[in-house]
N, CA, C and O atoms as a Tripos MOL2 file, in Angstrom:
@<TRIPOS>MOLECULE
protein
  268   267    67     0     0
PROTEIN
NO_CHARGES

@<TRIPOS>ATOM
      1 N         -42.2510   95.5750  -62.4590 N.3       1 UNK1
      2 CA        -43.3140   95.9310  -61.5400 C.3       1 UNK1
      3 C         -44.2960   94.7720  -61.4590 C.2       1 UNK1
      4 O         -44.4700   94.1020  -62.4770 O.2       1 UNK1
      5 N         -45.0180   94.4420  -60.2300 N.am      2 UNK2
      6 CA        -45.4500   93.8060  -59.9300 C.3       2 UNK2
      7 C         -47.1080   93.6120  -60.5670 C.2       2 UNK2
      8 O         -47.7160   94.6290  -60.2350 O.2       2 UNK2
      9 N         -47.9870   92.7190  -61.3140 N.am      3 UNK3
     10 CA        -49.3990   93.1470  -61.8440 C.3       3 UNK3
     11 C         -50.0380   91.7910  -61.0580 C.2       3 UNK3
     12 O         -49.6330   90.8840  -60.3310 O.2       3 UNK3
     13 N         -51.3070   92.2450  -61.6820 N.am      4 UNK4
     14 CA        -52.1050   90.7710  -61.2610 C.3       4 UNK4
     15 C         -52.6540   91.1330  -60.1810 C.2       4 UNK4
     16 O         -52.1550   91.9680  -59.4270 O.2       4 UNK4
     17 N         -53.9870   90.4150  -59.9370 N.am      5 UNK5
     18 CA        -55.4350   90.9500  -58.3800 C.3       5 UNK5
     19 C         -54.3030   90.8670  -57.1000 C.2       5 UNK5
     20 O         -54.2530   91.6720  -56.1710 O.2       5 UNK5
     21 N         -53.6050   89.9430  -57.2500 N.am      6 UNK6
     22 CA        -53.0830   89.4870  -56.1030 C.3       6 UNK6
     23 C         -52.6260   90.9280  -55.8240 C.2       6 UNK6
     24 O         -53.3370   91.7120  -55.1960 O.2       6 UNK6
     25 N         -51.2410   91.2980  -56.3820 N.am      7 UNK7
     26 CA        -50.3980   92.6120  -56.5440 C.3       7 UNK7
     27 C         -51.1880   93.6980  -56.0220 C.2       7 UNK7
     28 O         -50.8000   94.4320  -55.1130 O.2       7 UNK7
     29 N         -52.3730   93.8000  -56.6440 N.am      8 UNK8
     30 CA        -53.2810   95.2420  -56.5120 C.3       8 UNK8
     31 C         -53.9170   94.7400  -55.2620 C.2       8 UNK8
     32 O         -53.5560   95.2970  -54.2250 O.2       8 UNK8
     33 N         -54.4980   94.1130  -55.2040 N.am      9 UNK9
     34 CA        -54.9190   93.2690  -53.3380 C.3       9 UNK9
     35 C         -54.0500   94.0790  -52.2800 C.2       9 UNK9
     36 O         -54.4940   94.9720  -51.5590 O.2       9 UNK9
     37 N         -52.3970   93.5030  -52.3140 N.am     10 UNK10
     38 CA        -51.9800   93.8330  -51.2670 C.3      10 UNK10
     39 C         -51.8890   95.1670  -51.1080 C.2      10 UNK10
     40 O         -52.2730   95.7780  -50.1120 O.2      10 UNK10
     41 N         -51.1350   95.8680  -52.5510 N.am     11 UNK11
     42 CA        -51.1000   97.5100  -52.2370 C.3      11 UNK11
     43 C         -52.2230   98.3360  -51.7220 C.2      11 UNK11
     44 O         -52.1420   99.3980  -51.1050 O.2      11 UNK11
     45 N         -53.6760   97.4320  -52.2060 N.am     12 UNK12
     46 CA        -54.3430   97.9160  -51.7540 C.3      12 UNK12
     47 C         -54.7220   98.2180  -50.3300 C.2      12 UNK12
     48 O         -55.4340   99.1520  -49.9610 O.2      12 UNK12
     49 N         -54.0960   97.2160  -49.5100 N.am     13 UNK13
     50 CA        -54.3500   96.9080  -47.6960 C.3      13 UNK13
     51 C         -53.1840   97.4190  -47.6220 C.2      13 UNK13
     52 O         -52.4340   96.6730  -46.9920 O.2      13 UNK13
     53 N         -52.6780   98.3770  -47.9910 N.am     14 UNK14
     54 CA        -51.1110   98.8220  -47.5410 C.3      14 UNK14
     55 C         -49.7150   98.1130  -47.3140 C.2      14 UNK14
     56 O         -48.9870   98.3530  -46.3510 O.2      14 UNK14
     57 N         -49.5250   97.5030  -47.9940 N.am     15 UNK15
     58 CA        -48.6130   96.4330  -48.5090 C.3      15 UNK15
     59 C         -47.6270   97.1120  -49.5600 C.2      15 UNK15
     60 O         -47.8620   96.9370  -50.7550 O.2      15 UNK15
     61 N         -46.3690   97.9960  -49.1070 N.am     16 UNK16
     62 CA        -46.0600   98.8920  -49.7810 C.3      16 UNK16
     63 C         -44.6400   97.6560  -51.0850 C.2      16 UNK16
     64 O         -43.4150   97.6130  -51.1980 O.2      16 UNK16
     65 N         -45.4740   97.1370  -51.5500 N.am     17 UNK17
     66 CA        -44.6510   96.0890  -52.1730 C.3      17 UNK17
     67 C         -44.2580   96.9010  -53.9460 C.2      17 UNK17
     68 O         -43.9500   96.2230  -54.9260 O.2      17 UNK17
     69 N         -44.3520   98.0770  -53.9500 N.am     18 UNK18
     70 CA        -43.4420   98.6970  -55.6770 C.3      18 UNK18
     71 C         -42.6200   98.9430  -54.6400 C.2      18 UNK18
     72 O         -42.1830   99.9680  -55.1630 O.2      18 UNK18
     73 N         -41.9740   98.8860  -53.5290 N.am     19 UNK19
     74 CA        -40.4610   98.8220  -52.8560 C.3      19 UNK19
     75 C         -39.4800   98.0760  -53.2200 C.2      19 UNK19
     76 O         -38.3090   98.4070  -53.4050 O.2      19 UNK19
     77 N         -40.0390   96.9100  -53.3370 N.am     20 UNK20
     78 CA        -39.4650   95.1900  -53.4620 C.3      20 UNK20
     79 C         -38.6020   95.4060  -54.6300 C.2      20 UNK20
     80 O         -38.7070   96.3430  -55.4220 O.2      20 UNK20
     81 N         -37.8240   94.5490  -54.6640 N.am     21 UNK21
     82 CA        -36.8160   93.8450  -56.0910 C.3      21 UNK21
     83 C         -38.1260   93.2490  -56.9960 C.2      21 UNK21
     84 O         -39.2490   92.9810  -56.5700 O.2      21 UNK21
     85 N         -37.6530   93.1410  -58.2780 N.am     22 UNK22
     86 CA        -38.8670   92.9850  -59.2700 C.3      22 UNK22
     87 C         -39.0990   91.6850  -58.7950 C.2      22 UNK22
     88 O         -40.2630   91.2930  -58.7050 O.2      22 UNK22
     89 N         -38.2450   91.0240  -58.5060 N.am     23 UNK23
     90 CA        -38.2990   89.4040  -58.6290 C.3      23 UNK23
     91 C         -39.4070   88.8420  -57.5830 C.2      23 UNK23
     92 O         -40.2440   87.9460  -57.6910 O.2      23 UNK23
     93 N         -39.0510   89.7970  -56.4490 N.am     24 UNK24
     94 CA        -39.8500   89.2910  -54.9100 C.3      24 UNK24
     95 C         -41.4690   90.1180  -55.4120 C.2      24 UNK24
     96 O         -42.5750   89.9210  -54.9090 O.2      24 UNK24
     97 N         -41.1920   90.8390  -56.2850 N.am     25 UNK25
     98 CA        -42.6100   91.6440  -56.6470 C.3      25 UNK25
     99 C         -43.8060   90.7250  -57.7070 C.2      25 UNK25
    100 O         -45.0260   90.6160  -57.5820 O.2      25 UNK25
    101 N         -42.9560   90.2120  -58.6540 N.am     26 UNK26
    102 CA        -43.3440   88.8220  -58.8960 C.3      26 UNK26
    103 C         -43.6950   88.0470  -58.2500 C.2      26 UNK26
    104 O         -44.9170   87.9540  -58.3650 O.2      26 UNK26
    105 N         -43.1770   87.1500  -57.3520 N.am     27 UNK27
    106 CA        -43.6010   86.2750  -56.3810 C.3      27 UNK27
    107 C         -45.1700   86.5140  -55.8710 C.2      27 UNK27
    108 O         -46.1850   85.8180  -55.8560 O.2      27 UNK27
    109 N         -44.8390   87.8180  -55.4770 N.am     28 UNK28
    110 CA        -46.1160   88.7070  -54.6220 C.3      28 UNK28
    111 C         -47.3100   88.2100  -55.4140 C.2      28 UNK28
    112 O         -48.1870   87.4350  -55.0300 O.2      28 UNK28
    113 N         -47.1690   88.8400  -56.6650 N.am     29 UNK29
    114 CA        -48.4140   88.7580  -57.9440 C.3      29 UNK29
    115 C         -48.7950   87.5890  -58.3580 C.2      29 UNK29
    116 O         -49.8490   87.6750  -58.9890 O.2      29 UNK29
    117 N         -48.2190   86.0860  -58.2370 N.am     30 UNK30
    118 CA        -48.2830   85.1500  -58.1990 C.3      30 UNK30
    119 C         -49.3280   84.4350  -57.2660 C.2      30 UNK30
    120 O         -50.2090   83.6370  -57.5870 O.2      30 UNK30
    121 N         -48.9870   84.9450  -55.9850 N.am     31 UNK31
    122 CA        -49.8350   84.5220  -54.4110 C.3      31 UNK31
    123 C         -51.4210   83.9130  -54.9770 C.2      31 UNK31
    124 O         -51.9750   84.3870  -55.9690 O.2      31 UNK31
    125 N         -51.9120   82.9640  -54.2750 N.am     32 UNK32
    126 CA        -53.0610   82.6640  -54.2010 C.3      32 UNK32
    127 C         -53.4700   83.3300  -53.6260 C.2      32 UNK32
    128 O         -52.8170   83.8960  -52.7490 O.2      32 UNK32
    129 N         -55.1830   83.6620  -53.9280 N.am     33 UNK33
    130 CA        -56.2190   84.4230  -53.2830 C.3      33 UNK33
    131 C         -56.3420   84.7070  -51.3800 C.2      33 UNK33
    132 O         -56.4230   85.6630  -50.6080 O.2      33 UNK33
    133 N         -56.2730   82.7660  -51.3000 N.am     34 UNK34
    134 CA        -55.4330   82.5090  -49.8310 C.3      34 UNK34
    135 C         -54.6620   82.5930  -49.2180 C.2      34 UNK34
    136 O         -54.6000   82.5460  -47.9890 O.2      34 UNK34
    137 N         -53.4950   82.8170  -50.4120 N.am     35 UNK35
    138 CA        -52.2620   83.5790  -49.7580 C.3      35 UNK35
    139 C         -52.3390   85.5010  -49.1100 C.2      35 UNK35
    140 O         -52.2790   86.1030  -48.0380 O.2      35 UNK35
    141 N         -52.4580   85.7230  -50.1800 N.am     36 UNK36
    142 CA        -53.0780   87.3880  -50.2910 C.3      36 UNK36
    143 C         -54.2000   87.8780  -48.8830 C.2      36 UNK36
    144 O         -54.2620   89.0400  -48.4810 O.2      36 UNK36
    145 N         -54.9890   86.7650  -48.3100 N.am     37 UNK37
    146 CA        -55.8260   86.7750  -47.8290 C.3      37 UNK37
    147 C         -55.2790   86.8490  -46.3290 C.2      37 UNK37
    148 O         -55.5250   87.7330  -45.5090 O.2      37 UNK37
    149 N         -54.4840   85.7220  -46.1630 N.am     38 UNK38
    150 CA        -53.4260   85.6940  -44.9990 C.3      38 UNK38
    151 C         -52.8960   86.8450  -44.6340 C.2      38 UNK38
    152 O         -53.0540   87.4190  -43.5560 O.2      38 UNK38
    153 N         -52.1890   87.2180  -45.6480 N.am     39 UNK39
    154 CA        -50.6160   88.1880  -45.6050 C.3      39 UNK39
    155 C         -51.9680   89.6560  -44.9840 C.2      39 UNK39
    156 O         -51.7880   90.4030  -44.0220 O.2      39 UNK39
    157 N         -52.7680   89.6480  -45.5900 N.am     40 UNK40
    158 CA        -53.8760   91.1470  -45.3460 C.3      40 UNK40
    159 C         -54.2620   90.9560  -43.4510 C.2      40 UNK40
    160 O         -54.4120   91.6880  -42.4720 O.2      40 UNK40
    161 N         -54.2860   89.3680  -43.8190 N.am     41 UNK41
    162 CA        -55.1130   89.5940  -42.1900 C.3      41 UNK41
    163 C         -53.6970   89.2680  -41.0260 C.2      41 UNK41
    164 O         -54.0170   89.5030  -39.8610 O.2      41 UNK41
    165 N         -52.6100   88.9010  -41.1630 N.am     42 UNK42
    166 CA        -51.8640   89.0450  -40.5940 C.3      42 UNK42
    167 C         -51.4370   90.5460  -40.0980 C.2      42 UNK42
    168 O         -51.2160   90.8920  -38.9370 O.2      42 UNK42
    169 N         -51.3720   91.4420  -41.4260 N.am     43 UNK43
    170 CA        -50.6980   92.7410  -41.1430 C.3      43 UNK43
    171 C         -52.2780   93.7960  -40.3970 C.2      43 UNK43
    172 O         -52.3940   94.9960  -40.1510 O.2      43 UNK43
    173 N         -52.9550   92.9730  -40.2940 N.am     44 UNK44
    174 CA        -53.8840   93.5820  -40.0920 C.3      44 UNK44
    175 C         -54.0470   93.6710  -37.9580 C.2      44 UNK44
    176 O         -54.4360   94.3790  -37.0290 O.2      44 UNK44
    177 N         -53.3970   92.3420  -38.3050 N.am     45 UNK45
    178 CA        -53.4020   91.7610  -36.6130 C.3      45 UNK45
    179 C         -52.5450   92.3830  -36.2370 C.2      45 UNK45
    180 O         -52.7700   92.9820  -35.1860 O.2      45 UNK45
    181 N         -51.1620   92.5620  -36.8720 N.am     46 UNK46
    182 CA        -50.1150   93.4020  -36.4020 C.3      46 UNK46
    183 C         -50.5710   95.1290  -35.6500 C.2      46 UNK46
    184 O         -50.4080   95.5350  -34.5000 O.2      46 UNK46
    185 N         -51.1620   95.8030  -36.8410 N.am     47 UNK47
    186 CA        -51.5150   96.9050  -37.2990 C.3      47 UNK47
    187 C         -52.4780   96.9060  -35.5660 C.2      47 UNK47
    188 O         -52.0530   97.6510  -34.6830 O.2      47 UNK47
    189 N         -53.3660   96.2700  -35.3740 N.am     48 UNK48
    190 CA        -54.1560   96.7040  -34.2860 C.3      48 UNK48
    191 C         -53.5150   95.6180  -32.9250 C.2      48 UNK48
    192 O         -54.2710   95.1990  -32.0490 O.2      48 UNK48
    193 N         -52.3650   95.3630  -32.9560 N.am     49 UNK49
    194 CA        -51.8570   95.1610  -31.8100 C.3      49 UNK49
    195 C         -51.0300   96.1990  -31.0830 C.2      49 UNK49
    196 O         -50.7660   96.3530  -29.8900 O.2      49 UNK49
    197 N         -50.5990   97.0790  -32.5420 N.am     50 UNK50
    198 CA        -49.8260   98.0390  -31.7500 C.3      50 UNK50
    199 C         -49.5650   99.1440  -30.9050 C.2      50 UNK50
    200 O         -48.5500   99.7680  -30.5960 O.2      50 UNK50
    201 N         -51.1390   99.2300  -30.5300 N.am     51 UNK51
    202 CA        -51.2020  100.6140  -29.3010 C.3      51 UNK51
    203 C         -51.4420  101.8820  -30.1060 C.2      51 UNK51
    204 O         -51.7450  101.9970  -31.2930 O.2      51 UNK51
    205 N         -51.1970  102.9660  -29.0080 N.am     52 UNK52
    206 CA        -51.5900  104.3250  -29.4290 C.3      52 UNK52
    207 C         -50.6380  104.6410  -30.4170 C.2      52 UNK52
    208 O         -50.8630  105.2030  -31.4890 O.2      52 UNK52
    209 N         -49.2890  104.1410  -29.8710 N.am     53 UNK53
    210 CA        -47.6720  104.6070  -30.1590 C.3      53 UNK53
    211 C         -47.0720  103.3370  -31.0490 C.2      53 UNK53
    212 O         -47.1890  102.1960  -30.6020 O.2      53 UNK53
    213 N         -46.5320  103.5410  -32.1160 N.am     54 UNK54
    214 CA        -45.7050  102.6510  -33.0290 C.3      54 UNK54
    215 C         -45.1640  102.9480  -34.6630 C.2      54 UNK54
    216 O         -45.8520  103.2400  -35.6410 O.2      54 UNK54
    217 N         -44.2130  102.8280  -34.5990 N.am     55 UNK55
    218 CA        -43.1350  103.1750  -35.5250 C.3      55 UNK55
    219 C         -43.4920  103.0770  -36.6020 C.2      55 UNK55
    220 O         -44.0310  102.0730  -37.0660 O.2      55 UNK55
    221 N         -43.1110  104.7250  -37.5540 N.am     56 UNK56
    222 CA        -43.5600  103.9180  -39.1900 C.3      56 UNK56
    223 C         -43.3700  102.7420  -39.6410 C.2      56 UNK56
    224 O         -42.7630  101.8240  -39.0900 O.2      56 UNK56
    225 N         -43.9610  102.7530  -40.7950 N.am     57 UNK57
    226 CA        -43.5340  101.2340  -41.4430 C.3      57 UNK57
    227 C         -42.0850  101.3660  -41.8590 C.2      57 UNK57
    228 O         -41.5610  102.4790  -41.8140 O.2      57 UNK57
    229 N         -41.5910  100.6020  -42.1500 N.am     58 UNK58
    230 CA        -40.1530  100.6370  -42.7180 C.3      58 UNK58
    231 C         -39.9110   98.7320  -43.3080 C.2      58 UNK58
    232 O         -40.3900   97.6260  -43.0600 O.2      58 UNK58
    233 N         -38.8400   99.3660  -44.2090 N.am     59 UNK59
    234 CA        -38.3740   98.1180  -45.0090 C.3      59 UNK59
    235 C         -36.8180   98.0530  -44.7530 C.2      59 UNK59
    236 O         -36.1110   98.9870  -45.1310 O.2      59 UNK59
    237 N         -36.2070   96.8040  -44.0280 N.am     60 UNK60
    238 CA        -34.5350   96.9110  -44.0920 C.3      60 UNK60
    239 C         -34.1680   96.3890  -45.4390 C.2      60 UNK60
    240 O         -35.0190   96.1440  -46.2940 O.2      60 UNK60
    241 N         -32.5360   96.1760  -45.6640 N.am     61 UNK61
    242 CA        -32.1980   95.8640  -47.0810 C.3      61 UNK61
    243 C         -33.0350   94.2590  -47.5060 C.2      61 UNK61
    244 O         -32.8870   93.9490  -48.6880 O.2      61 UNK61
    245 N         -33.8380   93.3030  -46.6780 N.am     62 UNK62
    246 CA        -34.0110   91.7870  -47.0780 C.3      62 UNK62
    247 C         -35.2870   91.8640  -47.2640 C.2      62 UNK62
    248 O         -35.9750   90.8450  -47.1960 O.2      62 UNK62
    249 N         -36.0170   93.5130  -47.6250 N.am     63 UNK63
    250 CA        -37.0830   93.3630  -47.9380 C.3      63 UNK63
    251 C         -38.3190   93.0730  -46.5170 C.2      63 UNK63
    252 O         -39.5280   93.0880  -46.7500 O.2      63 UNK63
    253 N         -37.8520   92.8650  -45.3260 N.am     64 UNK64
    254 CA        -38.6200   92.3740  -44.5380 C.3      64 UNK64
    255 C         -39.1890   94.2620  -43.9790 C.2      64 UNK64
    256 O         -38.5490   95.2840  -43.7340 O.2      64 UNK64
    257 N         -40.3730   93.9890  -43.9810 N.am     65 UNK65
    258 CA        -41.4290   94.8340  -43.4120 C.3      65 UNK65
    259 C         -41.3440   94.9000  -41.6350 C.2      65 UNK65
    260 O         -41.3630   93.9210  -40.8890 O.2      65 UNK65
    261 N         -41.2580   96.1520  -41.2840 N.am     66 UNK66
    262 CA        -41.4840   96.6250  -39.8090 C.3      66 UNK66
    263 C         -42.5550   97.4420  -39.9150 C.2      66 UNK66
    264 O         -42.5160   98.3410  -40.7560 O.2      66 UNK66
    265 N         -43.7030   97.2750  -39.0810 N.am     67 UNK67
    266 CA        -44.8900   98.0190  -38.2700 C.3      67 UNK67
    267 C         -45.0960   98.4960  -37.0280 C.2      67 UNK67
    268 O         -46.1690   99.0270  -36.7420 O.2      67 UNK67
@<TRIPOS>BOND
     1     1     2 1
     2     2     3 1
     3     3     4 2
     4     3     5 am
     5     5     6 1
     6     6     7 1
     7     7     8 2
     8     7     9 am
     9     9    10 1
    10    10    11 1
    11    11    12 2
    12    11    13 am
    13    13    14 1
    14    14    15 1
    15    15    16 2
    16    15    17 am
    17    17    18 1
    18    18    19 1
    19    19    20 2
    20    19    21 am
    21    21    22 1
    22    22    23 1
    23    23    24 2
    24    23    25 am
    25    25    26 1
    26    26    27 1
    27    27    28 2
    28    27    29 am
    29    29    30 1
    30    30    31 1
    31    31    32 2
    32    31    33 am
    33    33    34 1
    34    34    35 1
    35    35    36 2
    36    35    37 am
    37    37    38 1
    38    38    39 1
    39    39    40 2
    40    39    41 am
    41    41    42 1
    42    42    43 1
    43    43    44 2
    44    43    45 am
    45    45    46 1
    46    46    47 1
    47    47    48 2
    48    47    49 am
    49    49    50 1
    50    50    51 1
    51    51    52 2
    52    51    53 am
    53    53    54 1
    54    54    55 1
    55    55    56 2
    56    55    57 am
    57    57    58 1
    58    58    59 1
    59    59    60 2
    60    59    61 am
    61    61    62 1
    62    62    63 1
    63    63    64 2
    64    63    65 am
    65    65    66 1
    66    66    67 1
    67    67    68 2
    68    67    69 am
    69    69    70 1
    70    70    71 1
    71    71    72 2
    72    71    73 am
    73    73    74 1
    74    74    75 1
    75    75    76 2
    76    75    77 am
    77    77    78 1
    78    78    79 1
    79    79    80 2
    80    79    81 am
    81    81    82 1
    82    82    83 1
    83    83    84 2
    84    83    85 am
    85    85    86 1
    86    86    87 1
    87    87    88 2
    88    87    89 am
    89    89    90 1
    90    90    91 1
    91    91    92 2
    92    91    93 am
    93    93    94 1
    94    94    95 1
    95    95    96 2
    96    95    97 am
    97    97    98 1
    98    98    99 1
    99    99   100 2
   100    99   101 am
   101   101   102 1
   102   102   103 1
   103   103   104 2
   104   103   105 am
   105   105   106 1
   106   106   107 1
   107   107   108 2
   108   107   109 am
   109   109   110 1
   110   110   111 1
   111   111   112 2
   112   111   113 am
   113   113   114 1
   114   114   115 1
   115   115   116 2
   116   115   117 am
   117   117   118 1
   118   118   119 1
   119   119   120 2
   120   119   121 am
   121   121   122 1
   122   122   123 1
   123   123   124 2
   124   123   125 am
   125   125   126 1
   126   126   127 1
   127   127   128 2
   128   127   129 am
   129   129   130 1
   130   130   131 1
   131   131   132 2
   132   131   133 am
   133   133   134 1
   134   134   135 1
   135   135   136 2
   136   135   137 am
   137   137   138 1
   138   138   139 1
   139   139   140 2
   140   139   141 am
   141   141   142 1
   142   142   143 1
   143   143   144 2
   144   143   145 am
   145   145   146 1
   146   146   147 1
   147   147   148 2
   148   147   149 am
   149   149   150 1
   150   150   151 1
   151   151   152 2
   152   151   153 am
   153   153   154 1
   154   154   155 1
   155   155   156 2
   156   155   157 am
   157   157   158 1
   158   158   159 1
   159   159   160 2
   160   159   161 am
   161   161   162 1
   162   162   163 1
   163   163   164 2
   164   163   165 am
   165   165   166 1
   166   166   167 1
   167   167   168 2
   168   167   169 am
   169   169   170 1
   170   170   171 1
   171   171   172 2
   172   171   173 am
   173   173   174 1
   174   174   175 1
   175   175   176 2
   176   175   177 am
   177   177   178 1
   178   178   179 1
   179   179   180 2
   180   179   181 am
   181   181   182 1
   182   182   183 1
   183   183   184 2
   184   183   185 am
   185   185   186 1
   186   186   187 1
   187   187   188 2
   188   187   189 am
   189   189   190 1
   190   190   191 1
   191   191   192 2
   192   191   193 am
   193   193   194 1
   194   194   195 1
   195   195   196 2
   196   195   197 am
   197   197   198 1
   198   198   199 1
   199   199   200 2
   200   199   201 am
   201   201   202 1
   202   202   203 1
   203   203   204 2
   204   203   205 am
   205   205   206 1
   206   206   207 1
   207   207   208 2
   208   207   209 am
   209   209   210 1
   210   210   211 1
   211   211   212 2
   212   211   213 am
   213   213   214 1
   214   214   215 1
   215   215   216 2
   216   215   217 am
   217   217   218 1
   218   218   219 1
   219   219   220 2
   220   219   221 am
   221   221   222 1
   222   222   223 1
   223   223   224 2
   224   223   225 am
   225   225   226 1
   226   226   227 1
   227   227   228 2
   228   227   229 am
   229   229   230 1
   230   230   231 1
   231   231   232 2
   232   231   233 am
   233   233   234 1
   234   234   235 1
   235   235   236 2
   236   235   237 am
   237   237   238 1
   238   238   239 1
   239   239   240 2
   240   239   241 am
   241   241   242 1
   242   242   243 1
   243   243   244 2
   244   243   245 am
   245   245   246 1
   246   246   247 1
   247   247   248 2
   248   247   249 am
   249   249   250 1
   250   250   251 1
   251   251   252 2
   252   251   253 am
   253   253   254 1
   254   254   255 1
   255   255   256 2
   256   255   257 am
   257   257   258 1
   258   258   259 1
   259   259   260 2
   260   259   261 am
   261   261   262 1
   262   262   263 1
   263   263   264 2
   264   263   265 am
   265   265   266 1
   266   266   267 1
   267   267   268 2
@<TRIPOS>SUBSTRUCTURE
     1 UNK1         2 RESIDUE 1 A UNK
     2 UNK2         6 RESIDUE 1 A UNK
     3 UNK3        10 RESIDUE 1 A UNK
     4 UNK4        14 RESIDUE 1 A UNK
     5 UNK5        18 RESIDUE 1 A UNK
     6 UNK6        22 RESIDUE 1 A UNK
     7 UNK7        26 RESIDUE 1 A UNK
     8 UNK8        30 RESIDUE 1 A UNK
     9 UNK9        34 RESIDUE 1 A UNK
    10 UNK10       38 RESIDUE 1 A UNK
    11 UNK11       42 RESIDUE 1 A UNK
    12 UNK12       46 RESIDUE 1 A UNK
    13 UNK13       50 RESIDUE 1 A UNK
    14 UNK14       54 RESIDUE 1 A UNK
    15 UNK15       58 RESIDUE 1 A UNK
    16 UNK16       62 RESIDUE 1 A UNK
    17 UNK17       66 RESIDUE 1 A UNK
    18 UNK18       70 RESIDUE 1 A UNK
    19 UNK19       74 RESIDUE 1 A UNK
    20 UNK20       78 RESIDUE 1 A UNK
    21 UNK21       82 RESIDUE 1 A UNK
    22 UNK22       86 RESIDUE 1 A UNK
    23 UNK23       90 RESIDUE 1 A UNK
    24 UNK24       94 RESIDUE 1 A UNK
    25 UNK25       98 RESIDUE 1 A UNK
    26 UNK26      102 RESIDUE 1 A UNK
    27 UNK27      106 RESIDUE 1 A UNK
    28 UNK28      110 RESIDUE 1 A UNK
    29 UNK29      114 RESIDUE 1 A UNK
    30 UNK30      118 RESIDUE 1 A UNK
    31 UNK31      122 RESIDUE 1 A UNK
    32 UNK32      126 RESIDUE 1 A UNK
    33 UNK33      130 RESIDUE 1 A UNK
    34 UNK34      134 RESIDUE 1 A UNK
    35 UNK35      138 RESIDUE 1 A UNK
    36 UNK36      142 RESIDUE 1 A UNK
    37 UNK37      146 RESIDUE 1 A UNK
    38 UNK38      150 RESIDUE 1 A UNK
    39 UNK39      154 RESIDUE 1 A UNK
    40 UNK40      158 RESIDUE 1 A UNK
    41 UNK41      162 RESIDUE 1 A UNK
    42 UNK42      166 RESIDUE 1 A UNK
    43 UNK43      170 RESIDUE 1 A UNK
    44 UNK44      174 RESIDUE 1 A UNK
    45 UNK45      178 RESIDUE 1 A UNK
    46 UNK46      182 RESIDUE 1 A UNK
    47 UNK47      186 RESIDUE 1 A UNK
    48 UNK48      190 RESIDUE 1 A UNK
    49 UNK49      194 RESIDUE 1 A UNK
    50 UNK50      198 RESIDUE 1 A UNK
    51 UNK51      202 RESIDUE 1 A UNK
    52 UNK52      206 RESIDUE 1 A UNK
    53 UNK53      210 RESIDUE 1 A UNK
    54 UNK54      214 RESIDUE 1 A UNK
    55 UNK55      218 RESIDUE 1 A UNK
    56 UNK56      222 RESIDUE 1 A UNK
    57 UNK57      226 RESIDUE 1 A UNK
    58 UNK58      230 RESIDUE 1 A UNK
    59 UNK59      234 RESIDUE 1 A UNK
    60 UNK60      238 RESIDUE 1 A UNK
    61 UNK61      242 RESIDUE 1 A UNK
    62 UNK62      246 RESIDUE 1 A UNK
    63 UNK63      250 RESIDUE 1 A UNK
    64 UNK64      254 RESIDUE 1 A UNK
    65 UNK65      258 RESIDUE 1 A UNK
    66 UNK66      262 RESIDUE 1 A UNK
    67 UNK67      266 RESIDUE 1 A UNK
């Protein structure tokens, strides 16, 4: 499982990353502050581009995130 500010950062902005393989969950917990910072305001841009109407989140098998 994934620890560290970074880790708790993203889950915290809804970043459903205890999904992940441990390894990529690592990575995650690793991230610079700036990294973490990005990834929040990216999904954030996503999140309010998408209209009234848009699909749960979902994860395919490579780990990649749909919004």
């Amino acid at each position: 499982m994934a620890t560290g500010n970074s880790a708790q950062r993203l889950r915290d902005a809804g970043w459903p990353i205890d999904k992940l393989p441990e390894a990529q969950q690592q990575v995650l917990a690793e991230l610079s502050a700036q990294e973490v910072d990005t990834m929040i305001h990216v999904r954030e841009r996503l999140t309010g581009a998408g209209g009234d109407v848009q699909a749960y989140r979902a994860a395919d098998s490579n780990g990649i995130f749909y919004y």
